[in-house]
C-alpha positions as a Python dict, from the first residue, in 0.01 Angstrom:
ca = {
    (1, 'X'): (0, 0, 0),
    (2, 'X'): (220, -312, -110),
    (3, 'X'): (41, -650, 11),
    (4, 'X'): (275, -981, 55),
    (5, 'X'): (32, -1198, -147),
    (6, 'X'): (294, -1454, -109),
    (7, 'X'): (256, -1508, 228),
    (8, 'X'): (-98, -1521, 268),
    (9, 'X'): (-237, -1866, 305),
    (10, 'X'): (-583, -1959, 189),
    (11, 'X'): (-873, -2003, 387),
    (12, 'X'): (-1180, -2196, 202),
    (13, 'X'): (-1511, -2007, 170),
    (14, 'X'): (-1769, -2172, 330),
    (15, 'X'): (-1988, -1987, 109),
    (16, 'X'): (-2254, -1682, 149),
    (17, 'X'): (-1919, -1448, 115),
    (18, 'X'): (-1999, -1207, -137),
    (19, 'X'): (-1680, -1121, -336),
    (20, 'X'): (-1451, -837, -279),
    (21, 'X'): (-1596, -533, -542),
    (22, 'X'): (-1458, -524, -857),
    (23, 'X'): (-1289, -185, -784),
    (24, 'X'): (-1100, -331, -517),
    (25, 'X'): (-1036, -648, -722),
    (26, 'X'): (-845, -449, -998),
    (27, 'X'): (-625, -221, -716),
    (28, 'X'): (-523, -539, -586),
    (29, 'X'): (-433, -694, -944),
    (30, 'X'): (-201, -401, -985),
    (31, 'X'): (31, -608, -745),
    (32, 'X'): (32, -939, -948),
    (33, 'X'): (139, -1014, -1315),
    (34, 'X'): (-55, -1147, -1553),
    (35, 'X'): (-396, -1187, -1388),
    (36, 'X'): (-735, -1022, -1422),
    (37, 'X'): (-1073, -997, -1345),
    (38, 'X'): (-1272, -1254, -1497),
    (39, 'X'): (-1587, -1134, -1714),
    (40, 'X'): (-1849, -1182, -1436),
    (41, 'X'): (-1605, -963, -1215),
    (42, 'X'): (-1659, -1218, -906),
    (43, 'X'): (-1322, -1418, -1004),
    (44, 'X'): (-983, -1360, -1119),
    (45, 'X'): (-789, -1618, -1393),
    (46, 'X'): (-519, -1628, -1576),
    (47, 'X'): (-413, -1821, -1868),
    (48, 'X'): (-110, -2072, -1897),
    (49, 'X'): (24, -2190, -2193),
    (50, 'X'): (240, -2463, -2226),
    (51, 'X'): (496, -2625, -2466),
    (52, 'X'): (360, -2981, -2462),
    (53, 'X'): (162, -3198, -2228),
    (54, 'X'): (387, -3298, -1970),
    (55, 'X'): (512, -2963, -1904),
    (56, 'X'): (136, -2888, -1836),
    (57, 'X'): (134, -3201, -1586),
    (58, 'X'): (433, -3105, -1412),
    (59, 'X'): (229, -2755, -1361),
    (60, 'X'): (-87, -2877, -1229),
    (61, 'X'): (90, -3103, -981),
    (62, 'X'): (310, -2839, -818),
    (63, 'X'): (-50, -2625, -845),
    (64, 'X'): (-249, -2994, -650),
    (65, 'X'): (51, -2969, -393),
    (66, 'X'): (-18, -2582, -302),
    (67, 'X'): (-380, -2642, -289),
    (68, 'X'): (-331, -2990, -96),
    (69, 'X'): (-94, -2802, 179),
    (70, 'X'): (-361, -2531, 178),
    (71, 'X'): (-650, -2765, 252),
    (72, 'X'): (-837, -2543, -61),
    (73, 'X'): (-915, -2761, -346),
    (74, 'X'): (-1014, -2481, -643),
}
């Protein structure tokens, strides 16, 4: 089964949610690129590398905007 990450929108944990299992975690990374499962299993991450500091800024902006129309601030 394909999922349309894309369209999902976020909705904030209000906490006492206990993460999806790890199992399902990595079937669901098999849609995305370049994520994983971080080493506690509970979180996903990625890493970003940039060529200097204001291509990092522009980044993190367009990332604040998401999160901002979202009403999640990671």
């Amino acid at each position: 089964m394909i999922h349309d990450f894309a369209s999902k929108k976020c909705v904030a944990c209000e906490g006492g949610v206990p993460p999806i299992p790890a199992d399902q975690a990595r079937e669901y990374l098999k849609e995305t690129t370049g994520w994983g499962l971080a080493e506690d299993e509970k979180k996903i991450r990625r890493e970003f590398k940039f060529k200097g500091f204001k291509e990092a800024m522009v980044f993190v902006n367009k990332v604040a905007d998401i999160a901002n129309e979202e009403d999640h601030h990671p």
